[in-house]
Structures are given as structure tokens and as C-alpha cells.
N, C-alpha and C positions, 0 to 999 in steps of 0.2 A: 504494500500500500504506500501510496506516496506524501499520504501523512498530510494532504488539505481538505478541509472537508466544504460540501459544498451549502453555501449562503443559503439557496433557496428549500432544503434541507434544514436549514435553522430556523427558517419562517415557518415552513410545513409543520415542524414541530412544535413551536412555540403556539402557533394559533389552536393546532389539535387539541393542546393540551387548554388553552382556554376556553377551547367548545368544551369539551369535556366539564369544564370545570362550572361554566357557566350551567351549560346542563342539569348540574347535578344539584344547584339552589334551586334552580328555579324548579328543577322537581320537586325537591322538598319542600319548596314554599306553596308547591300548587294542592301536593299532598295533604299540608297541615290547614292549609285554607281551607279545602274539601272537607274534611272533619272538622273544623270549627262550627264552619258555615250549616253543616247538617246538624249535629249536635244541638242548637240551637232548638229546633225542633225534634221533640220525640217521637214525631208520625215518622220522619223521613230518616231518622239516625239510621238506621240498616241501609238505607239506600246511597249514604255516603259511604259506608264501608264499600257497596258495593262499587258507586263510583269511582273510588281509589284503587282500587283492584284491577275494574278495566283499565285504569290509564294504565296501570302498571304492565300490565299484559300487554298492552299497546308498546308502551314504551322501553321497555327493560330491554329487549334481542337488542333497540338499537342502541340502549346503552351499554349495553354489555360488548358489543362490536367496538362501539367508538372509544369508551376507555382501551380496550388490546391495544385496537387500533394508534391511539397518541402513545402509548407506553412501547410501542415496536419505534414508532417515529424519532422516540428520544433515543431509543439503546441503536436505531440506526443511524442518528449523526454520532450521538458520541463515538461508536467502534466505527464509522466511518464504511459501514457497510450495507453495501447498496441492496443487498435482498431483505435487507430489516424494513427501510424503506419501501418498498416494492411490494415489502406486506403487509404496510400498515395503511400502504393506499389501497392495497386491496380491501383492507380489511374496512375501511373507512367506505367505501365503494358500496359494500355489502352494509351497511351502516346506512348508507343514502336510501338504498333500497327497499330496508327495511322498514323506514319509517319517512315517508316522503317528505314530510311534509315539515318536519324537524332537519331533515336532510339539506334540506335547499341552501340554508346556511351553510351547509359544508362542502358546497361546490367546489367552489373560490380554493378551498383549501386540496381539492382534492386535484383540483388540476396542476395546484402547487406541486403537490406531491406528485408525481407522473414527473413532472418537468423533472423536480431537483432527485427523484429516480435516474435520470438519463443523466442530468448532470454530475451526481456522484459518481456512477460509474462511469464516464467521460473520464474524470478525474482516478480513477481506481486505475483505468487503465494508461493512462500516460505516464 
């Protein structure tokens, strides 16, 4: 390895990891709103359990993709290795997929990642 790692790789990662990060408030703040909000009332309390549940079901494959996903991103700049990379855009890809509509923010990031994929190994290999 020629020991540079590549920039667009550091953005790829650094954003993953604030989707991620952002994600995972604003889940729990939508979680604990939903049981506040029902709780309120005793007719509907079981029916914020249950609406907590679907989002989770909804939501969870794609979180569970995209935290992999930003934690491959990081161990792929740091060790400077381009299939870390290559599968954490995968993995982020499968992430979009999963959850569209959560996903659309993660475009932007994923084409990052594809890019600074070809640019590390660019660099890997000279």
C-alpha cells in the first residue's frame, strides 16, 4: 500500500457516520414521542405500543445496514482499504433500498462512496 488515503473516503465516512448518528435520535425521539403522546390516553395506550413496533419493523433492517455500513466506511479509510469501502457502499446501497424513503438522504453519500471506492484503489494501486 502506498500509505495515502483517499479524501473522498474521509467525507464518505465522516457523513455515514453522521447519518447514522442522526438516525438514531431522531429514532428515539420519534419512539419516546409515540409513547408519551398515546399514554396520554388510556383508550389508545396499546395502540402506541403498537405504533412503535411498526416503525421499528419498518425501520430497524435499515438501520441495522447503515450503522455496518458507516463502521466498514471508517475501518476502510483508516486501513486504507478499498474493499472495506466497496462494502460499506454496498452495504449503505442495501440501506437505500431498504427503507426509501429514509434513504434518499443517503444518496449524496453513496455516490461519495462508489467515487472515493475507485479513488482509493486508484491510489492502492500506484
Amino acid at each position: 500500500m502506498s500509505g495515502r488515503r483517499s479524501k473522498v473516503v474521509l467525507v464518505f465516512a465522516l457523513l455515514s457516520v453522521i447519518y447514522t448518528v442522526a438516525l438514531s435520535v431522531l429514532w428515539s425521539n420519534a419512539q419516546s414521542t409515540l409513547t408519551q403522546l398515546f399514554e396520554t390516553d388510556p383508550f389508545l395506550a396499546g395502540l402506541g405500543t403498537v405504533a412503535g413496533g411498526l416503525a421499528s419493523i419498518v425501520l430497524l433492517p435499515h438501520f441495522i445496514s447503515a450503522v455496518f455500513g458507516s463502521i466498514l466506511a471508517v475501518v476502510g479509510f483508516l486501513t486504507q482499504n478499498d474493499g472495506f469501502v466497496l462494502a460499506s457502499a454496498t452495504l449503505l446501497s442495501v440501506a437505500v433500498a431498504m427503507f426509501f424513503f429514509a434513504g434518499l438522504l443517503l444518496l449524496p453519500v453513496l455516490i461519495l462512496g462508489f467515487i472515493g471506492y475507485a479513488n482509493q484503489r486508484r491510489l492502492n494501486n500506484s
